[in-house]
C-alpha positions as MATLAB code, in Angstrom:
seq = 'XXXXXXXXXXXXXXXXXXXXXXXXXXXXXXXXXXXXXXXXXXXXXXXXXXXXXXXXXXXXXXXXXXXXXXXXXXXXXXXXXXXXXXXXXXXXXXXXXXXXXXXXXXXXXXXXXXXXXXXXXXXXXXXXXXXXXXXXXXXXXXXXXXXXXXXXXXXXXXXXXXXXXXXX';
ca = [
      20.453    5.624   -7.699;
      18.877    8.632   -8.772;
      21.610   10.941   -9.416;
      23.416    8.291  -11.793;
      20.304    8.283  -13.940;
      20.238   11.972  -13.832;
      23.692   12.149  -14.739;
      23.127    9.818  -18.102;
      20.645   11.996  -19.002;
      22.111   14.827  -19.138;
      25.152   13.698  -20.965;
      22.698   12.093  -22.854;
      21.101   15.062  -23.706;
      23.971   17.726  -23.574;
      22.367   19.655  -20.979;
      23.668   20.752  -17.298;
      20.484   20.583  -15.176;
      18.453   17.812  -13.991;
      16.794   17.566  -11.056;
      14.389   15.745   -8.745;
      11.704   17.925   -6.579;
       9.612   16.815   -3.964;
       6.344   18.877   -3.567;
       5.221   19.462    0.211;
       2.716   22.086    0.995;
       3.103   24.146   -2.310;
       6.742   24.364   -1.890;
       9.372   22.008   -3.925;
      12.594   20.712   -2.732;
      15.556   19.952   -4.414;
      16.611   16.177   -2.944;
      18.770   14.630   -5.794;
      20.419   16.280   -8.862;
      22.836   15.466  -11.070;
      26.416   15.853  -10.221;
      27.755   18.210  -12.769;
      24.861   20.682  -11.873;
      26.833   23.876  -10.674;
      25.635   24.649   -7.234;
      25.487   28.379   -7.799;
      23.015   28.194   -9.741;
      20.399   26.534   -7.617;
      17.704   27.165   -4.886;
      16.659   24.591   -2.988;
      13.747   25.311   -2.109;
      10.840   27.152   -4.715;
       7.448   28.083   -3.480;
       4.859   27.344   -6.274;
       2.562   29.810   -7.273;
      -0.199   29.606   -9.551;
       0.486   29.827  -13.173;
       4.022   29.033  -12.017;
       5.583   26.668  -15.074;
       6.364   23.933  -12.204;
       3.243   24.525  -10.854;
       1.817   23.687  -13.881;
       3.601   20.251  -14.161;
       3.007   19.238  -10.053;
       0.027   20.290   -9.932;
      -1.842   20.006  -12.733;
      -0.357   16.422  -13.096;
       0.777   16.744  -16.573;
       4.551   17.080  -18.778;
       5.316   20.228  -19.572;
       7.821   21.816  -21.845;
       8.578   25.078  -22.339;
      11.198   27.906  -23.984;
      11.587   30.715  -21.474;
      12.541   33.975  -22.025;
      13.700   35.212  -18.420;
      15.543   33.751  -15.638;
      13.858   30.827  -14.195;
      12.405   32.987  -11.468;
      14.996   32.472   -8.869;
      15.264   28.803   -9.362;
      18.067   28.549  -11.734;
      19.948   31.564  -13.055;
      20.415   31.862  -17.208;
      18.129   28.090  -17.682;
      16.372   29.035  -21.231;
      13.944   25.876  -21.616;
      12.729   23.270  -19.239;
      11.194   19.819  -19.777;
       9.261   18.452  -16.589;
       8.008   15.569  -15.522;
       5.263   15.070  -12.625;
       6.408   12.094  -10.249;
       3.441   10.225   -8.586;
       2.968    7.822   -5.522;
       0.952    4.462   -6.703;
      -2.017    6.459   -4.639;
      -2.060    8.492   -7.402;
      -0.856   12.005   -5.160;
       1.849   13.740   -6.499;
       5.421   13.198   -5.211;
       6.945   16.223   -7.320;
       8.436   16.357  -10.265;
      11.831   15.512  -12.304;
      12.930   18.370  -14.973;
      15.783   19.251  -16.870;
      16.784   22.140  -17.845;
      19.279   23.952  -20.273;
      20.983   27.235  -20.513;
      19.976   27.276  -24.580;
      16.560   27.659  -25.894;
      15.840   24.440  -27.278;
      13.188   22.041  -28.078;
      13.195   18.348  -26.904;
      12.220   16.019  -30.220;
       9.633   13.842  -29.892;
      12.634   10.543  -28.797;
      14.655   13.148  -26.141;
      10.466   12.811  -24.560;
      10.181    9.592  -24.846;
      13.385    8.759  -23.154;
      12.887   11.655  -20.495;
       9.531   10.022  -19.958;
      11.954    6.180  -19.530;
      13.672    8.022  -16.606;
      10.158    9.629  -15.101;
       9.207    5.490  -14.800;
      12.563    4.401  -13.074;
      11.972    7.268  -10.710;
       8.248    6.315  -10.160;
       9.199    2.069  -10.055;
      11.236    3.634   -7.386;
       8.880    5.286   -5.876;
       6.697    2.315   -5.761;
       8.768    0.255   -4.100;
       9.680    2.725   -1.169;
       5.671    2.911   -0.909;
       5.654   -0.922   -0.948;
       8.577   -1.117    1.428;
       6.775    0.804    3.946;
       3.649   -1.329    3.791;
       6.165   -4.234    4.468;
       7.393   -2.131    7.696;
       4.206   -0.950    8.902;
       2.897   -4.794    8.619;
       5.433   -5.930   10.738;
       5.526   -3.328   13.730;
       1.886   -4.338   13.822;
       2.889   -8.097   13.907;
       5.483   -7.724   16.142;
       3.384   -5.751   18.605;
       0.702   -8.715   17.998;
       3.301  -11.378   18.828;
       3.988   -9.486   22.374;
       0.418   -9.058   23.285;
       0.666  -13.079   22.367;
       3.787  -13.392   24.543;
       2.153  -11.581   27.296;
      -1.365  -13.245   27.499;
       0.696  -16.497   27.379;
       2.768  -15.691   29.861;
      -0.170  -14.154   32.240;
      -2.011  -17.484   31.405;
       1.018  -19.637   32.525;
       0.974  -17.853   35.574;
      -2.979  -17.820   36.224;
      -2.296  -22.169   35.557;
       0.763  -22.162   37.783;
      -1.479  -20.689   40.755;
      -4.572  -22.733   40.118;
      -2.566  -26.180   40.182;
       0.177  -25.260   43.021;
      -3.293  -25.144   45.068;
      -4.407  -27.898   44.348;
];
């Protein structure tokens, strides 16, 4: 459950926003976030633009950390620093990104990073077993569909031997 390890981590960390994006034709969605997040503060949706400090963590494929001195352009109203995380499918594309975020300047120490980076690899274990889950799925809707093509050639071949010995 996501939003229960987002919640520890902010407690954790004493700071009100974390969230998971998912990145879909340069535009990221909010789809789990932590339950103590006020509401008002948050878009769901953010197109990324280049040079864009989530841009630069999807897309670029990298962490990124940063103090910022305006409003998070339209993303979250009054957030001061950020810490993201790029999320990515065992194919290696990007999935989006998990970030947290905090209404005082501050700078994450080197063990808030490491642990941040402990709930970036429950997210992606996660990830990796949706992706292997729909392997699994897609494996058997093509056995299944074998096993009536199976069903039906038998039963077209009891049929063809049913003819050929009521005639004789």
């Amino acid at each position: 459950n996501w939003e229960k390890t987002l919640n520890i981590a902010t407690r954790i960390l004493t700071i009100p926003v974390a969230l998971v994006m998912q990145a879909k034709q340069q535009e990221l969605t909010i789809i789990v976030k932590n339950e103590v997040t006020n509401t008002n503060i948050l878009q769901n949706k953010l197109t990324l633009k280049e040079g864009h400090y989530l841009n630069n963590t999807v897309l670029q494929n990298k962490i990124f950390q940063s103090i910022v001195e305006e409003d998070f352009r339209g993303l979250l109203k009054g957030m001061k620093s950020y810490a993201g995380f790029p999320l990515i499918w065992n194919d290696e594309s990007v999935f989006g990104l998990v970030c947290f975020l905090d209404t005082k300047k501050r700078k994450y120490t080197i063990d808030e990073i490491d642990y941040l980076k402990q709930v970036k690899g429950i997210i992606e274990r996660d990830l990796t077993i949706i992706d292997q889950q729909e392997i699994i799925n897609n494996q058997s809707r093509k056995n299944k569909k074998i096993q009536e093509e199976l069903e039906e050639a038998n039963e077209e071949l009891r049929l063809g031997l049913e003819r050929k010995y009521s005639e004789i």
